[in-house]
C-alpha positions in Angstrom: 19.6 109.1 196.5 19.5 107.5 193.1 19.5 110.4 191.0 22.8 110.1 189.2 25.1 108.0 188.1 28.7 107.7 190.2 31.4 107.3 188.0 34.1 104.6 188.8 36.6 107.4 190.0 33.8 107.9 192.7 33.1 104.4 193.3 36.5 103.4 194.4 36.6 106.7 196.2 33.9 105.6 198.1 34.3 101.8 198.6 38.3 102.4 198.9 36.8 104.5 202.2 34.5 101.6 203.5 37.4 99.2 203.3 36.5 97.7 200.1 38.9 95.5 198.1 39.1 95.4 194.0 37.4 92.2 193.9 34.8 93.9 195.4 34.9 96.7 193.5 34.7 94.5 190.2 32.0 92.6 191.3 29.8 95.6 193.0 29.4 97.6 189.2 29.0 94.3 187.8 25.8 94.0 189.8 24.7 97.4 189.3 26.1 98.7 186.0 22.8 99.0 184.8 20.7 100.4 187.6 20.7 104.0 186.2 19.4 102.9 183.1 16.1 104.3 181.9 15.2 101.1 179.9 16.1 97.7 182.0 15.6 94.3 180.3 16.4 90.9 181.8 15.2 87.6 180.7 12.3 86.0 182.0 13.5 83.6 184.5 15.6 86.3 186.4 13.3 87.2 189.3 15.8 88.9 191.5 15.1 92.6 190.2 11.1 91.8 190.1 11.3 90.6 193.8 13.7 93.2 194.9 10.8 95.9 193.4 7.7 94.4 195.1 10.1 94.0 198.2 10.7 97.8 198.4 8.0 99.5 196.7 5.2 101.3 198.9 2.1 101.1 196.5 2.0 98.7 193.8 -0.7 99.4 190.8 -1.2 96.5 188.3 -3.4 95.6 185.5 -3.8 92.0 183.9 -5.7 91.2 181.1 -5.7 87.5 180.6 -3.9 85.9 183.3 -4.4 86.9 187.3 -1.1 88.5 189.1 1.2 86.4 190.4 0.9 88.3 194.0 -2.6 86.8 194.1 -2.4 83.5 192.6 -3.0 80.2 194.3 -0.5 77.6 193.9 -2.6 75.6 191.7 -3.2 78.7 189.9 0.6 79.4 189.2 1.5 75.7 188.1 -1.1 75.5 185.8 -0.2 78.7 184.4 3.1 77.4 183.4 2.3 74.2 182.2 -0.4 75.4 180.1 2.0 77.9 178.4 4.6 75.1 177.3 7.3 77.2 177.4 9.1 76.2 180.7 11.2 72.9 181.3 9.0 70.5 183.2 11.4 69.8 186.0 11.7 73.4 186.6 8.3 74.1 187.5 7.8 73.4 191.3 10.6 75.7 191.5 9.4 78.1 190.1 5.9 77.8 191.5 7.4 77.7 194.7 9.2 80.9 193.7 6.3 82.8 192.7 4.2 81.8 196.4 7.7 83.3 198.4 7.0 86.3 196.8 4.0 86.9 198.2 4.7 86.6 201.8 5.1 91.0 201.2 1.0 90.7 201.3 1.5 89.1 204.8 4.2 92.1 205.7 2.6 94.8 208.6 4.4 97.2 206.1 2.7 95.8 203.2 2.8 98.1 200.4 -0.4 99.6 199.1 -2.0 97.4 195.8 -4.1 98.0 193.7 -4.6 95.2 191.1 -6.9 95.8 188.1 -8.1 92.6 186.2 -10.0 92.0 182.9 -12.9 89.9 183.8 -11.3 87.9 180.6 -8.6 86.2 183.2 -12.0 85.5 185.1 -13.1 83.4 182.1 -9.5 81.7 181.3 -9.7 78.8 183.3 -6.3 77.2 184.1 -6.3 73.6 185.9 -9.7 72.1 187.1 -12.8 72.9 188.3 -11.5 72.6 192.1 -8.1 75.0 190.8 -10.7 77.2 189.4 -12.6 77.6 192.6 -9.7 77.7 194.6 -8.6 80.9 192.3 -11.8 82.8 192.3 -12.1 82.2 196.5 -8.6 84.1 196.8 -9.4 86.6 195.0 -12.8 86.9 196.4 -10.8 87.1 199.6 -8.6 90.0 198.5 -11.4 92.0 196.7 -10.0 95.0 198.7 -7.1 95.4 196.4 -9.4 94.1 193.6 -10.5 96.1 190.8 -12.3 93.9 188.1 -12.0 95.6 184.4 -15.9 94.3 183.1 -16.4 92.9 179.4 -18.8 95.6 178.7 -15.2 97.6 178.5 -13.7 95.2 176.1 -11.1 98.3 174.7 -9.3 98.0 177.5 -8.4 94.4 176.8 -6.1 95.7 174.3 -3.9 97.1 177.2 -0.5 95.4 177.8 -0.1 94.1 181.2 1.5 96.9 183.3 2.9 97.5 186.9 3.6 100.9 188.1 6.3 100.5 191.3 6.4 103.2 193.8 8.5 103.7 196.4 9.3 106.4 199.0 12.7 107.6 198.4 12.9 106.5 195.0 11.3 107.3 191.4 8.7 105.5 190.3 9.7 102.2 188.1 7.2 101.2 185.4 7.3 97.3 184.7 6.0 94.9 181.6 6.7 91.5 181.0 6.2 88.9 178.3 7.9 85.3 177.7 10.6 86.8 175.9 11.4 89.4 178.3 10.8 91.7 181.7 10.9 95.0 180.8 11.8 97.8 183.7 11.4 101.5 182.7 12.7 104.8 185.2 11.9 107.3 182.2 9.8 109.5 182.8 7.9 109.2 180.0 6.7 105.6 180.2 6.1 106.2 184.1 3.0 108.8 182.6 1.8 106.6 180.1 1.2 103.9 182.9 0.0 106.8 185.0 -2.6 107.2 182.3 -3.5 104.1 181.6 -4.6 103.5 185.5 -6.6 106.8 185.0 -8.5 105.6 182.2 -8.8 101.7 183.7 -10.0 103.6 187.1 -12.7 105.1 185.2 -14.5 101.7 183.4 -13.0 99.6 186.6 -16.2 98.1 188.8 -15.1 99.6 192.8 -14.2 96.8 195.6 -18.0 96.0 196.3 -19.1 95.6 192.4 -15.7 93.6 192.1 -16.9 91.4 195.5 -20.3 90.6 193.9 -19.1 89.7 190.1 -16.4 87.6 191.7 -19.2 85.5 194.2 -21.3 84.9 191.4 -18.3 83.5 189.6 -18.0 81.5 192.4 -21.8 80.5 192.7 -21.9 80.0 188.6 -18.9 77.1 189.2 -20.8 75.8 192.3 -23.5 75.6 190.0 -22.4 73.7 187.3 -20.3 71.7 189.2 -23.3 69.9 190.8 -24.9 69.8 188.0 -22.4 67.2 186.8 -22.2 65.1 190.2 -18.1 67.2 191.2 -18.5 68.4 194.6 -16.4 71.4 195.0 -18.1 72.4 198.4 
C-alpha cells in the first residue's frame, strides 16, 4: 500500500515468487529505489514521474504565478513558453511541445481527476507569442473557467508564492510538487504536504470564484479584441 519500504530480502522474496529473474530484480529497484523517499528530485526534462502523478492522481490543486499550467495550455501557448525562456535546445522543442499537449488528454478522461488550478492574473498579463497566441490562450482558459480560479492583482502578496501542485490520489498519500528550470521537486513529507495545504487555504480566500474568474477572463479577451482592431489585426 505504499507505506514502507521493502527491503531487498523481501523484494526477491516476492519477485523470486512471481517468477522473476535477477535481471529483473536489478533493474525493478533501479526504477524504484527512490519511491519511498520523502524528498524526490529529478531534472527538468524527465517527465515520466510528473505524467505518471497527473495520470493517477484523483484531484489535482495548482497555483501559477507567472506562467499558465501546462494542463491548460494551448500549443502555441507551450512553444512560446519555451522559446521565450532560452534555455531548451531548439530542435527539441516540438518534442517537447508535443509532450506537454499528450499530457493533457487526462482532462478528456471520463475519470478525470478533480482540478483546481489557481492563477495570478500576472500570467494573464505575460503575453507569450502574438496577439492571435494570446487570444488563443485566454479562449482556453475562458473555456475551462470551471477549474479556474484567477488570483486578482489587488492580492499582489500572493505573487510571492512559488508555483505549487498538491497530488492526491485514492489509495495513496498525498505528493506535493514544485518545479523550476533547474529541477522538479516531489515531496511525500508530511510536512510540505500542510504547507501546500495552507497555501491553497489562504489563495482560496483572495481567489475570485468560477464566475468572477469567467468575467475577468472575457474582458481579457474583449480588451485584446479591442486593441487588435484598433491596429487593423483581425483576431475574430
Amino acid at each position: 500500500h505504499g507505506r514502507a519500504r521493502a527491503s531487498e530480502i523481501d523484494l526477491v522474496q516476492y519477485l523470486t515468487l512471481c517468477g522473476k529473474d535477477v535481471d529483473f530484480f536489478e533493474e525493478f529497484r533501479r526504477r524504484y529505489r527512490h519511491a519511498f523517499d520523502l524528498y524526490f528530485v529529478q531534472v527538468p526534462d524527465n517527465l515520466r514521474t510528473i505524467a505518471m502523478a497527473e495520470s493517477m492522481a484523483t484531484k489535482i490543486t495548482a497555483y501559477d504565478v507567472v506562467t499558465i499550467h501546462g494542463l491548460v495550455q494551448t500549443e502555441a501557448y507551450a512553444r512560446a513558453l519555451f522559446v521565450e525562456t532560452g534555455i531548451e535546445n531548439p530542435e527539441d522543442i516540438d518534442k517537447m511541445v508535443q509532450l506537454r499537449i499528450e499530457r493533457q488528454s487526462i482532462m478528456r478522461r471520463h475519470n478525470r481527476p478533480e482540478c483546481v488550478f489557481y492563477l495570478h492574473e500576472i500570467a494573464l498579463q505575460v503575453h507569450l507569442g502574438d496577439a492571435q497566441d494570446v487570444l488563443e490562450q485566454y479562449l482556453r482558459l475562458l473555456h475551462r473557467s470551471h477549474v479556474l480560479r484567477i488570483v486578482p492583482t489587488s492580492a499582489m502578496k500572493a505573487a510571492v508564492q512559488p508555483k505549487c501542485t498538491l497530488f492526491e490520489f485514492e489509495k495513496a498519500s498525498a505528493v506535493a510538487y514544485t518545479e523550476s528550470s533547474l529541477a522538479k521537486v516531489f515531496a511525500q513529507d508530511k510536512a510540505a504536504v500542510t504547507r501546500s495545504r495552507a497555501l491553497f487555504k489562504r489563495l482560496d480566500a483572495v481567489a475570485l470564484d468560477e464566475e468572477q474568474s469567467r468575467s475577468m477572463l472575457a474582458e481579457y479577451v474583449s480588451k485584446l479584441r479591442g486593441e487588435s482592431h484598433g491596429s487593423r489585426t483581425d483576431l475574430a
